[in-house]
C-alpha positions as CSV (number, residue, x, y, z in Angstrom):
1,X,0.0,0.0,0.0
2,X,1.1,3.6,-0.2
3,X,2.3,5.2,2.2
4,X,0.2,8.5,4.1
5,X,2.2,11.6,3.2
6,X,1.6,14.7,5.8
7,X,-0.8,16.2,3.3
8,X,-2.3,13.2,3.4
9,X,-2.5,12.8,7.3
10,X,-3.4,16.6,7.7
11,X,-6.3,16.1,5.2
12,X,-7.6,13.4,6.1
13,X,-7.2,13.5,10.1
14,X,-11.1,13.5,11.0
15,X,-12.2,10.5,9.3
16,X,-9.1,8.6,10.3
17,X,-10.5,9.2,13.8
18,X,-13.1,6.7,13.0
19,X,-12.5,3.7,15.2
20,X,-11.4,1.0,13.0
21,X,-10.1,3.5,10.4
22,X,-7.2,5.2,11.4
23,X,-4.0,5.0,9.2
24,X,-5.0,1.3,8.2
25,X,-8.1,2.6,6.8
26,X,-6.6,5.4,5.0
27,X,-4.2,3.6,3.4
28,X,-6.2,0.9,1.9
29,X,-8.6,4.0,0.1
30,X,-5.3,5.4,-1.0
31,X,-4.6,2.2,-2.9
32,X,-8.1,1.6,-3.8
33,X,-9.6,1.9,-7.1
34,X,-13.8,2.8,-7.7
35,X,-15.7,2.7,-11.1
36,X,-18.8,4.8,-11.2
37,X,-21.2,4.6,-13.6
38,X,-23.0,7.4,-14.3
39,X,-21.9,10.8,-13.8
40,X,-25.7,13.2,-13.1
41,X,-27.8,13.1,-9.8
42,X,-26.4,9.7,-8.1
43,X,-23.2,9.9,-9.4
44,X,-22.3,13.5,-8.6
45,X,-22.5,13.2,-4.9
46,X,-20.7,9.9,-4.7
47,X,-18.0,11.1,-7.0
48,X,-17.2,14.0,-5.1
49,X,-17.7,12.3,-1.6
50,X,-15.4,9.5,-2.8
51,X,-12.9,11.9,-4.2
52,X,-13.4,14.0,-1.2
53,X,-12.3,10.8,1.1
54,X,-9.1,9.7,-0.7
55,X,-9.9,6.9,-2.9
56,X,-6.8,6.5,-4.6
57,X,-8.6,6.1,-8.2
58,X,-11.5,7.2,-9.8
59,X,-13.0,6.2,-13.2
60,X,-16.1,7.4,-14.4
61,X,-18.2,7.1,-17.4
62,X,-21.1,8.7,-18.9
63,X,-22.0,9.4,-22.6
64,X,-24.2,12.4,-22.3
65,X,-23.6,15.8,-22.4
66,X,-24.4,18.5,-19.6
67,X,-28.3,19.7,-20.4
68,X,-29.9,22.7,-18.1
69,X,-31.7,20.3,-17.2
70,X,-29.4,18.4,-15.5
71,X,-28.7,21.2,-13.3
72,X,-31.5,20.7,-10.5
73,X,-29.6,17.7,-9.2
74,X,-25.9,16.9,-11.1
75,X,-23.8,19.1,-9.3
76,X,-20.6,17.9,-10.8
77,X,-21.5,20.4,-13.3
78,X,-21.8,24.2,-13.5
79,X,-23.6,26.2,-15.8
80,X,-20.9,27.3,-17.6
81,X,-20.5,23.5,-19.2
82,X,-23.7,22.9,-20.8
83,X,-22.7,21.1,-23.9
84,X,-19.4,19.4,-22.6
85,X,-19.5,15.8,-22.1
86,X,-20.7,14.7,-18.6
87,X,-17.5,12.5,-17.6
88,X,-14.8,15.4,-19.3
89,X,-16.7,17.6,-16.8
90,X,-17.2,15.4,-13.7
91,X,-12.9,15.0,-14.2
92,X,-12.0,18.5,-14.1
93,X,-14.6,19.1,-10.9
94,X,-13.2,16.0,-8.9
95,X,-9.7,17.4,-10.4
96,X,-10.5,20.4,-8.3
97,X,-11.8,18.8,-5.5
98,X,-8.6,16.3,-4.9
99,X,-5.2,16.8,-7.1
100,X,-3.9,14.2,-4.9
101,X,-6.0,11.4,-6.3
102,X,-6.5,9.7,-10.2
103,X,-9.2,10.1,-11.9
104,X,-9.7,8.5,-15.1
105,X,-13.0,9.8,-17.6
106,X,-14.8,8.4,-20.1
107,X,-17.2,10.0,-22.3
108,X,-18.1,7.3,-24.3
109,X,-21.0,4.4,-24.1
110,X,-20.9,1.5,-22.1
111,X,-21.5,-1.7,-24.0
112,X,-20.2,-5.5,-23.8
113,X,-17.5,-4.4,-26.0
114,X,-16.5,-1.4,-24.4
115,X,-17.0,-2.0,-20.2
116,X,-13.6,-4.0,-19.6
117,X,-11.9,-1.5,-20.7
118,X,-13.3,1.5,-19.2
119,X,-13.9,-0.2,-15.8
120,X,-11.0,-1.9,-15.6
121,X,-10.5,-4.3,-12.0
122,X,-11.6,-1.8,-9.3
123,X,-12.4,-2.4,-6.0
124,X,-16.2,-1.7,-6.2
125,X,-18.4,-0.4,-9.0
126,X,-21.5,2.4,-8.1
127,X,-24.2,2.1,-10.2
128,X,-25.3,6.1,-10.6
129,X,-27.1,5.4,-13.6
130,X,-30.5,5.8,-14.9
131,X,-31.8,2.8,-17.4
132,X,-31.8,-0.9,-16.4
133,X,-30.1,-1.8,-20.0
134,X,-27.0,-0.8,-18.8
135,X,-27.4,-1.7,-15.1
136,X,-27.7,-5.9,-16.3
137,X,-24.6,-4.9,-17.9
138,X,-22.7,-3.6,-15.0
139,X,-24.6,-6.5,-12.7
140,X,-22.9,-8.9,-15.1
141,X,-19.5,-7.8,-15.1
142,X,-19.1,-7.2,-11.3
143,X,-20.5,-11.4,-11.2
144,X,-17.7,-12.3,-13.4
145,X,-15.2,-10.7,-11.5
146,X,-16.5,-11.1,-8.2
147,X,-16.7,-7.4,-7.6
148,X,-19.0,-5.8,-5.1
149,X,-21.8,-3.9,-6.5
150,X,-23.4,-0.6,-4.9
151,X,-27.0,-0.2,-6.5
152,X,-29.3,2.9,-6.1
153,X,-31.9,4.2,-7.8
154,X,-34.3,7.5,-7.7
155,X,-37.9,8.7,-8.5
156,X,-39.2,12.1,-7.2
157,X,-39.0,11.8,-3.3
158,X,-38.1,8.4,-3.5
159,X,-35.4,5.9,-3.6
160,X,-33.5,2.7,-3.3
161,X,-29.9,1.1,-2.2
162,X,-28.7,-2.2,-1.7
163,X,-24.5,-3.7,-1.4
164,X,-24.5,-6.3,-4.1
165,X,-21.9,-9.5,-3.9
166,X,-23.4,-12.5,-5.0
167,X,-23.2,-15.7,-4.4
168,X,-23.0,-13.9,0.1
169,X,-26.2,-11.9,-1.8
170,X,-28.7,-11.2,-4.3
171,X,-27.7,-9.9,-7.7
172,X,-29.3,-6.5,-9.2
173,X,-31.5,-8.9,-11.6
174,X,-33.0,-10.9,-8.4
175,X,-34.1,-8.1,-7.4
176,X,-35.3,-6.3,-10.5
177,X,-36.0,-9.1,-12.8
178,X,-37.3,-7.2,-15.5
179,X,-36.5,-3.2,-16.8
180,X,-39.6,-0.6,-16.2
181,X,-40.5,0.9,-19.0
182,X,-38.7,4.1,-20.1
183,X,-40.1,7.4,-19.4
184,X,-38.8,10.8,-18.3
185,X,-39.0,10.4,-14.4
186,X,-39.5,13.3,-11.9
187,X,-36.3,13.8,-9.2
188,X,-35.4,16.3,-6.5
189,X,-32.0,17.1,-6.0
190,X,-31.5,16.6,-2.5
191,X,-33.4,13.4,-2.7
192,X,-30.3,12.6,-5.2
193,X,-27.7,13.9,-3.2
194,X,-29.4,12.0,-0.2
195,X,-29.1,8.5,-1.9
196,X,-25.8,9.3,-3.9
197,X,-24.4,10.0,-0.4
198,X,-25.5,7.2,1.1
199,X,-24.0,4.8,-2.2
200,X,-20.4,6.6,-1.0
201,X,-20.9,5.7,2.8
202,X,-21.4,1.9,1.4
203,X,-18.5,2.3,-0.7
204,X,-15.9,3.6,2.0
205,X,-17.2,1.3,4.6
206,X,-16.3,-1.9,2.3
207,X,-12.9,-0.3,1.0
208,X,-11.8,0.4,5.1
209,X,-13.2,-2.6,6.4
210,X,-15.4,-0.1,8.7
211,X,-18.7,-1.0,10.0
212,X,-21.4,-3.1,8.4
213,X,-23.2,-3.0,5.0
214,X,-26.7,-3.5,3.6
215,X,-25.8,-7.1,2.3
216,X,-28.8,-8.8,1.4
217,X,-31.2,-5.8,2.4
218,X,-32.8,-3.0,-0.2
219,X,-33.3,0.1,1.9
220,X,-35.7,2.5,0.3
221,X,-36.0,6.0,1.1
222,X,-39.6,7.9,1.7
223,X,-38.0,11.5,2.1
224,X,-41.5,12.9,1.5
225,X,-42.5,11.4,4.9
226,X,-38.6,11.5,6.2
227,X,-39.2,7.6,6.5
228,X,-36.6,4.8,6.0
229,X,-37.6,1.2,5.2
230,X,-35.5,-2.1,5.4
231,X,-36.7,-4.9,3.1
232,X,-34.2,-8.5,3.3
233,X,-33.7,-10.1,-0.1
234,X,-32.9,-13.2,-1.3
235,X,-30.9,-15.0,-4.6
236,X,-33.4,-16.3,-7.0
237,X,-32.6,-19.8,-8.6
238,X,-34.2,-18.9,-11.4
239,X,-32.4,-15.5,-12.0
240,X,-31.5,-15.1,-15.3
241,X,-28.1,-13.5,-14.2
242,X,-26.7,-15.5,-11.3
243,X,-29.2,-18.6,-10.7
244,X,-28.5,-21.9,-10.6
């Protein structure tokens, strides 16, 4: 692992208070390597929150390009870069954010032929995106390679999270066997930022070894009604991804 320089222990001093984090912990995000998928309302927060922590690498993808649209809820990205490519723009924020760390972008479309490439072997892959197409296509390269998945989803006031490793848990297709259909879907930003930032806490508790995780549980948010929800699930035999 890399060693902690003093601009390292300086900025990082209050989460390395953490019991159970420490140095030990610090150095194992140093030396860590995260893939994020999706780089609008989930992915913004955890990017920056990752980045913000000291995860040693960051690569993230997205194909799109900044709309105003966008800008109620994807806070990678000021107004100034409408028309730049979403991961170009998500670099040079997290570039600002943390010099110290790598961060690889790439505006280009994920695909069978294209995902080895672009997410390489991290550590843990964050699914920040927003169609189920490409999601089965994440949820089947992480089962390949054994790499833990960190779902989440959003829908106005609502949304969902889970920590994904089969065979210890359910894959994303046991859980959503089939894709809803495709519409233009209402979202707050906070509601965003709420669930991105709880898709980072998963991630840097399974990179330090810190604390527990939501294995085999989907947590849904209600923020309308401030109301958590815990639901266990199970592996399916007859999913199409990981069954038997």
């Amino acid at each position: 692992m890399p060693p902690l320089t003093d601009y390292d222990l300086t900025r990082y001093q209050r989460q390395m208070l953490l019991p159970g984090w420490g140095e030990a912990g610090q150095e194992k995000l140093k030396s860590s390597c995260a893939f994020i998928a999706g780089a609008g309302g989930l992915g913004s927060p955890v990017a920056l929150y990752l980045a913000a922590a000291g995860v040693g690498e960051l690569r993230i993808c997205d194909s799109d390009v900044v709309e105003l649209s966008n800008l109620n809820r994807q806070i990678l990205h000021p107004e100034e870069r409408i028309g730049v490519s979403k991961a170009l723009s998500a670099g040079e924020t997290l570039r600002l954010q943390n010099a110290a760390i790598h961060i690889r972008a790439f505006p280009e479309r994920l695909d069978e032929a294209s995902i080895e490439r672009i997410a390489g072997s991290p550590d843990i892959v964050l699914d920040c995106l927003d169609n189920f197409e490409t999601r089965y296509l994440i949820n089947r390269y992480c089962l390949t390679r054994h790499i833990p998945l960190v779902h989440a989803a959003v829908w106005g006031f609502t949304g969902q999270l889970s920590f994904l490793h089969p065979p210890e848990t359910p894959c994303l297709r046991c859980i959503v066997p089939s894709p809803p259909p495709k519409s233009v879907f209402p979202i707050v930003g906070a509601i965003a930022g709420l669930v991105g930032c709880l898709q980072a806490a998963e991630a840097l508790k399974h990179l330090t070894g810190v604390g527990g995780s939501l294995r085999g549980t989907l947590l849904m948010v209600d923020a309308e009604d401030m109301e958590f929800f815990r639901l266990q699930v199970k592996r399916r035999d007859d999913c199409p991804d990981c069954g038997a």
